[in-house]
C-alpha positions in Angstrom: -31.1 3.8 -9.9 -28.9 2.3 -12.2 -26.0 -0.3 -10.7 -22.4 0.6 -10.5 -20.5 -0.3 -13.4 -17.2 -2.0 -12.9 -15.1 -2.5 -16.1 -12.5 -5.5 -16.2 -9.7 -4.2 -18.4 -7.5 -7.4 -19.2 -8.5 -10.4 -21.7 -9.6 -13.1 -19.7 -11.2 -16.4 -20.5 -14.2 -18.1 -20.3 -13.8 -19.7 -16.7 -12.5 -15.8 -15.5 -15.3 -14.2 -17.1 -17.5 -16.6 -15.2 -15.9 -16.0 -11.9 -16.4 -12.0 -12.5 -20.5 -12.5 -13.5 -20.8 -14.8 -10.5 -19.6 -12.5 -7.4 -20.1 -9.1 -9.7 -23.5 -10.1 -12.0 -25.9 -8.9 -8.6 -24.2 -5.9 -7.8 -23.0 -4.3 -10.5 -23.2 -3.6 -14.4 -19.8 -5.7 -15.4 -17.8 -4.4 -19.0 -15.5 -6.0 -20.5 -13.1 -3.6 -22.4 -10.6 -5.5 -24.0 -13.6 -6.4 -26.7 -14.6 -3.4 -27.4 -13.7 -0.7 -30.0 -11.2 1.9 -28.9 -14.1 5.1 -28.7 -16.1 2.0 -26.8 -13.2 1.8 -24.7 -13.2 5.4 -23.6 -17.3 5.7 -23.3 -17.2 2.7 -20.4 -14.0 4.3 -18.7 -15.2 7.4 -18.2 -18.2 6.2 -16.6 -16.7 3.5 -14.3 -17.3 2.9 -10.4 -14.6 0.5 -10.4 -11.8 -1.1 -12.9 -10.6 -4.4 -12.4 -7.1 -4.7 -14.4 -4.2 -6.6 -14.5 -1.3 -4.7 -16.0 -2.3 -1.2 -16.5 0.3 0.2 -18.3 -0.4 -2.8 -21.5 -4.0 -2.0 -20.5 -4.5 1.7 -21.0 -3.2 4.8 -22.8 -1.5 6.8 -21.2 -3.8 9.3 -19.3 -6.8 7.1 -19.7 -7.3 7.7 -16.1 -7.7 11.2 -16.1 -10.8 10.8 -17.9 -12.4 8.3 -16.0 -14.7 10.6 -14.3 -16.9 8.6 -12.2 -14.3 6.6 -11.2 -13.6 5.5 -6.9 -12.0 1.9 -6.5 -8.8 0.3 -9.2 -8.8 -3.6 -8.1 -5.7 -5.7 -9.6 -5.5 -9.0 -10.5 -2.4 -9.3 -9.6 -0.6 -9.5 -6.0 2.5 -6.8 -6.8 1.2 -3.2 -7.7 4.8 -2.0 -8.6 4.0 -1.5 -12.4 1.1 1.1 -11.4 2.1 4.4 -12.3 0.2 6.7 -9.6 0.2 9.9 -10.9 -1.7 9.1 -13.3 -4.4 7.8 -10.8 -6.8 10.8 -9.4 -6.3 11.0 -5.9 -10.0 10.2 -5.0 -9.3 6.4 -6.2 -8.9 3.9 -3.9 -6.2 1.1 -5.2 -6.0 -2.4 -3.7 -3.7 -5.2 -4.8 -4.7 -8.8 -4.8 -3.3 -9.7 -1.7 -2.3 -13.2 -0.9 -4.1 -14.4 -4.0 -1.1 -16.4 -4.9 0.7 -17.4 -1.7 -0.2 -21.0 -1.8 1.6 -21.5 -4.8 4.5 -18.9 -4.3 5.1 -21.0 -0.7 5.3 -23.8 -2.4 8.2 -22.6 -5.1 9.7 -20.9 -2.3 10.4 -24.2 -0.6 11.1 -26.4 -3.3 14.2 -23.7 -4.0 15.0 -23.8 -0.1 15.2 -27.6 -0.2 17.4 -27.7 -3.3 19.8 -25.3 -2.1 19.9 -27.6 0.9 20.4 -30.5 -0.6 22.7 -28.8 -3.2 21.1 -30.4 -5.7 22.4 -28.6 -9.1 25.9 -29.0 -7.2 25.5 -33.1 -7.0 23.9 -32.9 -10.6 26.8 -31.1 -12.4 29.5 -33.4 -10.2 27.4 -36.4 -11.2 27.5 -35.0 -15.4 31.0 -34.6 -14.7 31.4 -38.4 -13.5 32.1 -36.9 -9.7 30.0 -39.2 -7.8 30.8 -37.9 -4.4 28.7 -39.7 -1.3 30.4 -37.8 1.4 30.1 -34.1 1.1 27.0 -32.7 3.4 24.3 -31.2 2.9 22.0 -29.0 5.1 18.8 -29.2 7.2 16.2 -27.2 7.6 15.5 -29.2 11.3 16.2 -26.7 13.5 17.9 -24.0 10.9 16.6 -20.1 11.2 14.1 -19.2 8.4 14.1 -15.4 8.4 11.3 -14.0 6.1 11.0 -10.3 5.2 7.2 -9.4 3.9 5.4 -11.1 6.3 2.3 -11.3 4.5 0.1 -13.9 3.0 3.3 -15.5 1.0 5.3 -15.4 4.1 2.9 -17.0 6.6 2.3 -19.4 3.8 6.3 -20.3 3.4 6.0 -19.9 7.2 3.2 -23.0 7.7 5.5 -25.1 5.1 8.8 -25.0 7.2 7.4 -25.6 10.2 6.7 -29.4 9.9 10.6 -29.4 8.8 11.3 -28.2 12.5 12.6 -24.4 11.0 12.6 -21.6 13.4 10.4 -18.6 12.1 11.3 -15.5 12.6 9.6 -12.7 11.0 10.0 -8.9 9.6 6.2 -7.4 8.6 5.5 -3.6 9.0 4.0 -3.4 12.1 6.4 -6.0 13.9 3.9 -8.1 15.2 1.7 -11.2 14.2 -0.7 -13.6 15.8 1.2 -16.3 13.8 3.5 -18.5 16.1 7.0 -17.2 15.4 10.0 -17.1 17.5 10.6 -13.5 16.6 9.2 -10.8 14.9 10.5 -7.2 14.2 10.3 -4.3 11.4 12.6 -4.0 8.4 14.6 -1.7 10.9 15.8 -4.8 12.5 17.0 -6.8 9.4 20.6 -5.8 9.9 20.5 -7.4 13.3 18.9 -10.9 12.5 20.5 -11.5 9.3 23.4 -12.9 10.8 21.0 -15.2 12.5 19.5 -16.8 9.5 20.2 -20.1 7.9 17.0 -19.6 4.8 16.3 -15.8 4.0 13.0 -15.7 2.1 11.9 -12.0 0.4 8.5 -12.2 0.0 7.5 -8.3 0.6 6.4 -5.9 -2.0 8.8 -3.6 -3.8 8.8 -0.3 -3.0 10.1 3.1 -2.0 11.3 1.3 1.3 12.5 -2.1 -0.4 13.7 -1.3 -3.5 18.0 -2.0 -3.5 17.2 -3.4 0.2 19.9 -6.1 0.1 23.3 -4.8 -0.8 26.7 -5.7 -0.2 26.2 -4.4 3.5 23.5 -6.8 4.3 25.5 -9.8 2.1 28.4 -9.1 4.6 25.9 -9.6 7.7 24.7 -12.8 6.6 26.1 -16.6 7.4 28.5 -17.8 4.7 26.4 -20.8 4.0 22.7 -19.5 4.3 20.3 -20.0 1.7 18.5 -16.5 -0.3 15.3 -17.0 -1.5 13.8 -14.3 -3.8 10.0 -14.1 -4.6 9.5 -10.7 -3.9 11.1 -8.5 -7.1 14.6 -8.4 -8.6 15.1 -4.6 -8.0 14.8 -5.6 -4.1 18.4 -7.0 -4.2 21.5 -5.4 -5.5 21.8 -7.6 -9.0 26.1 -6.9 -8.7 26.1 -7.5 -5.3 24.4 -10.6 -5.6 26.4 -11.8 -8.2 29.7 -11.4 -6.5 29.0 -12.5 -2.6 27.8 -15.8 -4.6 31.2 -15.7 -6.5 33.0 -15.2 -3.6 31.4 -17.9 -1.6 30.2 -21.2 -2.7 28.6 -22.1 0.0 25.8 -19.5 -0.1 23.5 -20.2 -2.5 20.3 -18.5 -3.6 16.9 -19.4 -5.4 15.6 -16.0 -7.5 12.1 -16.5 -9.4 12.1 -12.8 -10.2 14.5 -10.8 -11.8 15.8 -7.2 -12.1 15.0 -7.3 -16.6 12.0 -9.4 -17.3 9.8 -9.6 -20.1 6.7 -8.4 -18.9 7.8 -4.8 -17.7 11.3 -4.4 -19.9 10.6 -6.4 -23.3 13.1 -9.3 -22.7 14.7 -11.4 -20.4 18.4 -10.3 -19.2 20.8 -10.2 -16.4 23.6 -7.8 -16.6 25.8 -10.7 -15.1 26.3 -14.3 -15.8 24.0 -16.0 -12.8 22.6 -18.9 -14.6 26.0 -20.5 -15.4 27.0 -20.3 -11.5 26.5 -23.8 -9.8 25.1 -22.2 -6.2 22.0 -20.3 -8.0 18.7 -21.9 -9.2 16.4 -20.2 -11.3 13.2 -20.0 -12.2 11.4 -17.7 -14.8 9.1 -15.9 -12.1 6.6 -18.5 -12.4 6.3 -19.4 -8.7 2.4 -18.6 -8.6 1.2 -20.4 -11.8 -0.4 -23.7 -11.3 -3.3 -25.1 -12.4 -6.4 -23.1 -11.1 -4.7 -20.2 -9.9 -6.4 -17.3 -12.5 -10.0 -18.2 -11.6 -9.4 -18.3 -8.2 -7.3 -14.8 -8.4 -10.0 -13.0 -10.5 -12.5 -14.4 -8.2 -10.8 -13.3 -5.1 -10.0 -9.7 -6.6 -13.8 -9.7 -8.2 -15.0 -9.9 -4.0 -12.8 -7.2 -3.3 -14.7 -5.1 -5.8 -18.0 -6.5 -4.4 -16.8 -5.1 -0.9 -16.4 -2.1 -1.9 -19.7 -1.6 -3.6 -21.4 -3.0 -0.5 -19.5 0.0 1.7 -17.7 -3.4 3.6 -13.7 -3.4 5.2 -11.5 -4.0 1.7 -8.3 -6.0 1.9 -5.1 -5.1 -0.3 -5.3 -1.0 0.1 -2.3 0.3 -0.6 -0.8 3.9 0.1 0.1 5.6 -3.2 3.2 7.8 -1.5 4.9 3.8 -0.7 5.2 3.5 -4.9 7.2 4.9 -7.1 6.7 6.1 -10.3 6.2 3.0 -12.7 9.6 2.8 -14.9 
């Protein structure tokens, strides 16, 4: 009997072709399509088990899917499954994201950002560029300070084993609204309304979907302390971009870290904001690099590559996700 074939659909390098032969090369026949011909291309798809991909839409043609007869299990690379485009996925598939592949990383950013909205550190820089050395003004602490994160997933309980040691408070919005992790609370997203105004940090580390996407409006600005810190790693469309923009206008207290945006180049071509963020001094960006460091690929291909193995094997996968919680990509 022949072995499953599992096609990886995204150019990859020599140390991510290695990771896919090493956990894949015993249990399945491994393809990689972005080398071969276009007809090529077609022949494997339509006789894959499993696709490992990346970014399907820059992957595939359109209805490529459709064809792939034999096809039960689409792994991704990466952690947000946002850009997938369902219904062009038969209904038999089984789609898992890489969950928590990055959240090491992603805590990491998400701190740094936390800290230097603290701190107010562009504030003090642009005072001190201005010859304003001011010794006296405060800054904040996260000792003792509410750190409310929404998506309480691998990212958050990542961000979540960071702030401890800074003596933060953890509370915690996840779907189910529980968690084994220690936390002083933990609720669903029906409950944000009610602990924003609790919150010193806000951290948005959940996935964007039908449920999350415009989730913080003007409303939920309006609920939350006028000097908390915002901390976005989750997706730009989760936040109202105007709203945003103008509760930071209107209070220069609040502050807010955003390493993804509502118009990036990936999905839309080009970097752009319909308003002016990057010139306001209580906003740091960062070009939705929070997962990249050194490593990080390998590591996500080889995590997402066991996922693939599990299946094969008939094993409990991680990452499933239920189509009807997506909407249509674009």
């Amino acid at each position: 009997m022949a072995d499953p074939l599992v096609v990886v659909t995204y150019p990859l390098n020599s140390e991510m072709e290695a990771a896919n032969r090493e956990v894949l090369g015993d249990v399945a026949e491994i393809v990689f399509s972005s080398r071969l011909e276009e007809e090529e291309r077609d022949e494997v798809l339509g006789r894959a088990d499993a696709l490992l991909s990346w970014n399907l839409p820059r992957e595939l043609k359109t209805g490529a899917l459709g064809r792939a007869r034999a096809l039960r299990f689409l792994q991704t690379i990466s952690a947000g499954i946002d850009h997938v485009d369902f219904t062009q996925i038969p209904d038999r598939v089984i789609v898992a994201s890489n969950v928590g592949a990055y959240a090491e990383p992603m805590a990491e950013h998400v701190m740094a950002m936390a800290l230097a909205c603290a701190k107010r550190l562009r504030q003090r820089h642009n005072a001190l560029a201005r010859g304003d050395f001011d010794q006296r003004s405060l800054s904040l602490s996260l000792d003792g300070a509410v750190c409310l994160i929404v998506g309480f997933g691998g990212i958050g309980k990542a961000t979540a084993r960071l702030m401890r040691p800074f003596g933060a408070q953890i509370w915690a919005l996840n779907t189910s609204g529980r968690t084994e992790e220690p936390v002083s609370f933990s609720g669903t997203l029906s409950d944000l309304g009610r602990v924003l105004g609790a919150a010193d940090v806000i951290v948005l580390a959940l996935p964007l979907t039908v449920a999350t996407r415009g989730l913080i409006t003007e409303r939920e600005f309006g609920l939350m302390k006028p000097a908390a810190i915002l901390v976005n790693v989750a997706r730009g469309e989760v936040i109202d971009e105007r709203a945003l923009y103008e509760h930071l206008q209107r209070n220069p207290e609040f502050s807010a870290g955003i390493d993804t945006w509502w118009s990036e180049p990936m999905h839309e071509g080009e970097f752009r904001t319909e308003y002016p963020f990057l010139e306001i001094p209580n906003l740091i960006g960062s070009p939705h690099n929070s997962p990249l460091v050194a490593g990080v690929l390998p590591r996500a291909v080889r995590r997402a590559a066991e996922n693939v193995g599990r299946f094969l094997r008939g094993e409990p996968l991680t990452g499933v996700v239920r189509r009807e919680d997506y909407v249509r990509a674009g």
